[in-house]
C-alpha positions as CSV (number, residue, x, y, z in Angstrom):
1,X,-81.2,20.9,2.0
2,X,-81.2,16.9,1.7
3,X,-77.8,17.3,0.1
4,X,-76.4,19.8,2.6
5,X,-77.3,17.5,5.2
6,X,-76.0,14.2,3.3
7,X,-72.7,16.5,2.5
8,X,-72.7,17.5,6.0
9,X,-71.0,20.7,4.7
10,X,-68.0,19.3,4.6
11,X,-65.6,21.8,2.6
12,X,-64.2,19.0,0.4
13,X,-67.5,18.0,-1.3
14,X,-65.5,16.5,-4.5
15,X,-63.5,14.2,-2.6
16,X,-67.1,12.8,-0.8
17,X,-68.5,12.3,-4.0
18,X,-65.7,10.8,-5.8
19,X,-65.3,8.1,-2.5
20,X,-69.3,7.5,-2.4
21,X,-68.5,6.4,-6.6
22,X,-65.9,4.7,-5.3
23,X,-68.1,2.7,-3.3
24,X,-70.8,2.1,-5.5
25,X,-68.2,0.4,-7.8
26,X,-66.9,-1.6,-5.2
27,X,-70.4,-2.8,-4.1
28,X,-71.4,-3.4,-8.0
29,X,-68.0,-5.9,-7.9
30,X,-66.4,-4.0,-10.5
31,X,-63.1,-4.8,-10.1
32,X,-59.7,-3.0,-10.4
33,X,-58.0,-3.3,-13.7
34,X,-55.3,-4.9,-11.9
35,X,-57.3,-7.2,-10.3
36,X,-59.7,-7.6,-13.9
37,X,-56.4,-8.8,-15.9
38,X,-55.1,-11.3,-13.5
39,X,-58.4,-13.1,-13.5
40,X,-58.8,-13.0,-17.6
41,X,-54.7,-14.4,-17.4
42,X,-55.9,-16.9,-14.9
43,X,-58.8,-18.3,-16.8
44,X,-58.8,-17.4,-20.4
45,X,-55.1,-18.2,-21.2
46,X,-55.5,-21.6,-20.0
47,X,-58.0,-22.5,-22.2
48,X,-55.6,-21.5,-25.2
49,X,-52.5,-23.2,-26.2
50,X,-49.5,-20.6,-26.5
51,X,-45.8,-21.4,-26.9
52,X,-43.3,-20.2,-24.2
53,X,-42.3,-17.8,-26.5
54,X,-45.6,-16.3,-27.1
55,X,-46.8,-16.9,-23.1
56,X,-43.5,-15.1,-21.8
57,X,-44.6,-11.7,-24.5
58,X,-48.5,-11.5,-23.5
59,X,-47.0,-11.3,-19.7
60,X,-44.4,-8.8,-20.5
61,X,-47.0,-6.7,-22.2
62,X,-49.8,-7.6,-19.5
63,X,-47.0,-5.8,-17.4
64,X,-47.3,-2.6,-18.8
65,X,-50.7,-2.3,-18.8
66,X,-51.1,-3.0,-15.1
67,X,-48.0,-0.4,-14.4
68,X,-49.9,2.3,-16.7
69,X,-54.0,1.7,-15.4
70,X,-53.1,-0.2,-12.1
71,X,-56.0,1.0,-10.0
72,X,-58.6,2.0,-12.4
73,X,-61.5,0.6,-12.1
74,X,-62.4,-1.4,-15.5
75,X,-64.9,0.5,-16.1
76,X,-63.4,4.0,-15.7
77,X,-60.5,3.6,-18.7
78,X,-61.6,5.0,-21.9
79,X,-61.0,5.1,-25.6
80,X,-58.7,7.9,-25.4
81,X,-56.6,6.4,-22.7
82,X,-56.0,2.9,-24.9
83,X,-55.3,4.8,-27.8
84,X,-52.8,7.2,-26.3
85,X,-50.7,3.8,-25.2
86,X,-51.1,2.3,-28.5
87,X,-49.4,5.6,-30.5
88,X,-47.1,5.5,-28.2
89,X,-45.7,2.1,-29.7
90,X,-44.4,1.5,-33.0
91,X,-46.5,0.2,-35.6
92,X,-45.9,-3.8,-35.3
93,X,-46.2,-3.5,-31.7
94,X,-49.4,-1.6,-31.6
95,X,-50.5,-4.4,-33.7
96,X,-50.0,-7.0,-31.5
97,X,-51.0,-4.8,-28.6
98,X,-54.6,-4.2,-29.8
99,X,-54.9,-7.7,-30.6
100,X,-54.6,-8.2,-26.7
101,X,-56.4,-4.9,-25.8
102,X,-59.3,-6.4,-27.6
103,X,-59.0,-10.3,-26.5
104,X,-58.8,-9.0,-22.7
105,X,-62.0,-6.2,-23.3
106,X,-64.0,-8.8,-24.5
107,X,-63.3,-10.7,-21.1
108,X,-64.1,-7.4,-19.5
109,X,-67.3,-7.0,-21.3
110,X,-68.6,-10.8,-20.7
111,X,-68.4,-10.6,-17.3
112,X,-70.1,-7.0,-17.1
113,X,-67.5,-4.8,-15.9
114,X,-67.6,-2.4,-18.9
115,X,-70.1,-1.8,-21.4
116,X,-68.4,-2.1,-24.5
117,X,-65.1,-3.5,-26.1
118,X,-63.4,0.1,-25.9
119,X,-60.0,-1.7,-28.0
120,X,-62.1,-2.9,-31.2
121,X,-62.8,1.0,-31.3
122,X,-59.1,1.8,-31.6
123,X,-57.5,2.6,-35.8
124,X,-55.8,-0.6,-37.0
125,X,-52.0,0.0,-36.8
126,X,-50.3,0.3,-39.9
127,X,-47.3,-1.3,-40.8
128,X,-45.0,0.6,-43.2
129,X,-43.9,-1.0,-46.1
130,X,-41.3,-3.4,-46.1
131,X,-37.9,-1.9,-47.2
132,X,-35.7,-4.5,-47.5
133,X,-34.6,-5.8,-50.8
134,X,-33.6,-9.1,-51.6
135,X,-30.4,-11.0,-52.4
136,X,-28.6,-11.8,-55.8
137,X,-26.9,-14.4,-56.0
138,X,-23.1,-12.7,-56.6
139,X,-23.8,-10.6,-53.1
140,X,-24.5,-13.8,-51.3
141,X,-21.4,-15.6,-52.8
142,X,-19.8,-12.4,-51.7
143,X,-20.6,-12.3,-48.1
144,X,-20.0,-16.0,-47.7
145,X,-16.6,-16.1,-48.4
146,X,-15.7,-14.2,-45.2
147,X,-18.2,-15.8,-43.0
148,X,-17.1,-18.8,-40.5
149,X,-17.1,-22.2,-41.7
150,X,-20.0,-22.6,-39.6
151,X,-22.0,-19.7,-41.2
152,X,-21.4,-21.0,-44.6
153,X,-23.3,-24.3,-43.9
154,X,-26.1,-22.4,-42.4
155,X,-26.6,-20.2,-45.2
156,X,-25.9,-23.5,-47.3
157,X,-28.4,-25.3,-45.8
158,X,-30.7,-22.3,-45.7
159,X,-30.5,-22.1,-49.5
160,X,-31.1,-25.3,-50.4
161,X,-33.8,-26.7,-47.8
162,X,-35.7,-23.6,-48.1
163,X,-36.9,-23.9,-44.2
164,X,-37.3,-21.1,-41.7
165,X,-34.4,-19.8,-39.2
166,X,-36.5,-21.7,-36.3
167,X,-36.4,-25.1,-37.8
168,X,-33.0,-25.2,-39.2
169,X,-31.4,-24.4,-35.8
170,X,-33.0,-27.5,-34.1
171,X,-32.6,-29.7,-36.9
172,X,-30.6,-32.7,-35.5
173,X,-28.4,-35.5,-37.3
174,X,-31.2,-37.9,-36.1
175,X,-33.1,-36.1,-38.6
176,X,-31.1,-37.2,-41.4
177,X,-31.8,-40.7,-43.3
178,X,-28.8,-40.9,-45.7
179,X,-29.5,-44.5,-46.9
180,X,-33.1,-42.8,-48.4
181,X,-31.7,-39.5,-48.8
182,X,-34.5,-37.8,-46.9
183,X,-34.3,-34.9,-43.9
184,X,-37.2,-34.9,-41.9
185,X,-38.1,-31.1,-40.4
186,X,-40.2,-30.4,-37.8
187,X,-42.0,-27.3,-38.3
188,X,-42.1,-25.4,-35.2
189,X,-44.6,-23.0,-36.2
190,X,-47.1,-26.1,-35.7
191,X,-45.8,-27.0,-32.5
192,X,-49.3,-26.5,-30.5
193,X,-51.0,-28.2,-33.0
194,X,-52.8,-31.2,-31.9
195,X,-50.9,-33.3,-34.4
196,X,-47.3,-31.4,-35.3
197,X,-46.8,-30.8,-38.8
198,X,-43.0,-32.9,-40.1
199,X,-41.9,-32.6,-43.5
200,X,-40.2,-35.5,-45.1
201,X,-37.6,-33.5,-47.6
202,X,-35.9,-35.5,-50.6
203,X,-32.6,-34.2,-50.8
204,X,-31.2,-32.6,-54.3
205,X,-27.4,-33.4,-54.6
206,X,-26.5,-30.0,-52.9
207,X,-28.6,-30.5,-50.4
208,X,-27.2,-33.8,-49.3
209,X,-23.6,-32.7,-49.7
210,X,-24.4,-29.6,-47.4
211,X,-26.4,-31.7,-45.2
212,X,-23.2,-34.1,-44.8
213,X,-21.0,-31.6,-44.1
214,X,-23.2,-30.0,-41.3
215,X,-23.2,-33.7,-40.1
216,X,-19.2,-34.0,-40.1
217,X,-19.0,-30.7,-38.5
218,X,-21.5,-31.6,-35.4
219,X,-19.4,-35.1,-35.2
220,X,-16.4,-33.1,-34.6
221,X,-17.7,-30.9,-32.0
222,X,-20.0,-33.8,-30.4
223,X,-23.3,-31.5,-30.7
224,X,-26.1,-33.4,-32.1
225,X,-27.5,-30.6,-33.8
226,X,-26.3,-30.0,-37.9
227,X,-25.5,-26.4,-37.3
228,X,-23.0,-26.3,-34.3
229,X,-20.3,-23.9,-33.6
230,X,-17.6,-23.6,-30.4
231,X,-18.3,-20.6,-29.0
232,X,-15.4,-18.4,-27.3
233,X,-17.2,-18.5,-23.9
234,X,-20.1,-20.4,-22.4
235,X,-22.2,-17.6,-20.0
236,X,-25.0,-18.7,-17.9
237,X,-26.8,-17.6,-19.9
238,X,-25.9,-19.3,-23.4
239,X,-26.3,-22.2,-21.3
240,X,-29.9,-21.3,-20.7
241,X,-30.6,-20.3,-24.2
242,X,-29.1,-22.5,-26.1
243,X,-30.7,-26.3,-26.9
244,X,-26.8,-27.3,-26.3
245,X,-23.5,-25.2,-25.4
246,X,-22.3,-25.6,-29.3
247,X,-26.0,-24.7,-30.7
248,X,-26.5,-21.6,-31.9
249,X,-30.0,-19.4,-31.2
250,X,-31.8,-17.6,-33.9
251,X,-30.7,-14.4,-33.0
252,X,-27.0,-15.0,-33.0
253,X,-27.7,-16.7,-36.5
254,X,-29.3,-13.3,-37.9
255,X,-26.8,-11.0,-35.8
256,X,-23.8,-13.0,-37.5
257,X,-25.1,-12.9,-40.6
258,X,-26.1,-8.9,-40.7
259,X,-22.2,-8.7,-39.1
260,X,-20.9,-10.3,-42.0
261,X,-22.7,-8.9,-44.6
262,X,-22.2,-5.5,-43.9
263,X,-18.1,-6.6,-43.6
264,X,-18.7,-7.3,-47.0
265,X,-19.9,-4.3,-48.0
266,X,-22.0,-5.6,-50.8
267,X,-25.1,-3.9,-49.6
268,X,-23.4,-0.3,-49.0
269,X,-25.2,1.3,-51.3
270,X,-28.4,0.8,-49.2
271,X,-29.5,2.3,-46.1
272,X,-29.4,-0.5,-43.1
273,X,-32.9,-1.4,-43.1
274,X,-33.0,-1.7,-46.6
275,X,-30.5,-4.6,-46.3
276,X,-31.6,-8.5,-47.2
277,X,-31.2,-10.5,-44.2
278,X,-30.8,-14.1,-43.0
279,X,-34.6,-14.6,-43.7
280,X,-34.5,-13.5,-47.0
């Protein structure tokens, strides 16, 4: 009877219960996942130090997650719904998904809007094993015979510094000491470091003939960076991209190279991603 009259016999008694919930939640100050995330962005990422690169991917993917559980209360999503998204990705980005999942949960958790870090309760994404094979040293002979002059020196100088993609695309002729024969890289993996990490590299003889060359080449084309290249057309883009309108990105590094590589049909006999690239 005490219901009846609470319910007021209204025919839709779901919908009455469902918005009383609804207000419960809203007078516990559970917020909306939405409204959860932007407050965990707003305060927890500030206290980390991320590169651009990094800042502009935890966005994107922050993104997503408020387009797929908008309005849901934090405390409503479940397991089920966080592992549904994360099958739905392939296996590296799961990996970096849960890592999130489970940084913003424990946000979630501190401040009492869920019980319990649903994401740590997720599998562990695994990553398929790596198909690629490596390089001789006839195949890479091979493939840089038909590449651009420029090319050549960056897989030269790749060779025979032995430094990542990253670093070797921002090294700069101020870099270069020739009277002690040193190159001095700045590893960019270490750039949020308190201190960054630079590496003081004695040059081998094929180093420093490669090394001159790239130097002679970014003369020519007045770019102070060693690996330099005209390209046919400067977008708005490039511009944006690019640390100057004759540098080259990472990506067009590894996009030429792949382009090259598979001109020179060296690798034919493997399936694509079986094929050594730039990085290896």
């Amino acid at each position: 009877m005490a219901l009846n009259a609470t319910l007021d016999r209204h025919p839709d008694i779901v919908a009455k219960i469902l918005e009383s919930t609804k207000r419960q939640q809203v007078e516990s100050n559970i917020p909306s996942f939405e409204n959860g995330l932007k407050e965990f962005l707003a305060l927890r990422l500030n206290e980390k130090t991320y590169a651009d690169s990094t800042l502009e991917i935890i966005n994107a993917n922050c993104d997503k997650y408020i387009e797929k559980w908008r309005d849901i209360y934090c405390s409503e999503i479940t397991l089920n719904m966080l592992a549904t998204f994360l099958k739905e990705q392939t296996p590296f980005q799961a990996e970096k998904h849960r890592s999130l999942l489970i940084d913003i949960w424990k946000y979630f958790v501190a401040n009492g809007w869920t019980s319990q870090n649903i994401a740590e309760k997720t599998l562990k994404p695994i990553r398929p094993k790596k198909t690629r094979q490596r390089h001789s040293n006839e195949s890479i002979a091979i493939i840089r015979e038909i590449c651009p002059d420029w090319l050549k020196l960056a897989i030269d100088l790749a060779l025979h510094s032995i430094q990542r993609r990253g670093d070797l695309i921002a090294l700069q002729r101020t870099a270069v000491n020739i009277k002690e024969n040193t190159m001095t890289v700045l590893q960019h993996e270490s750039l949020n470091y308190d201190k960054p990490i630079f590496i003081e590299v004695d040059m081998h003889p094929e180093l420093a003939e490669t090394v001159i060359k790239c130097i002679e080449s970014s003369f020519r084309l007045r770019c102070p960076y060693l690996i330099a290249t005209r390209p046919e057309r400067i977008t708005e883009h490039n511009r944006i991209a690019k640390l100057h309108p004759f540098a080259v990105t990472e990506d067009h590094v590894t996009k030429q190279f792949q382009k090259y590589r598979d001109l020179s049909e060296v690798y034919d006999h493997l399936q694509p991603r079986q094929r050594p690239s730039f990085h290896d």
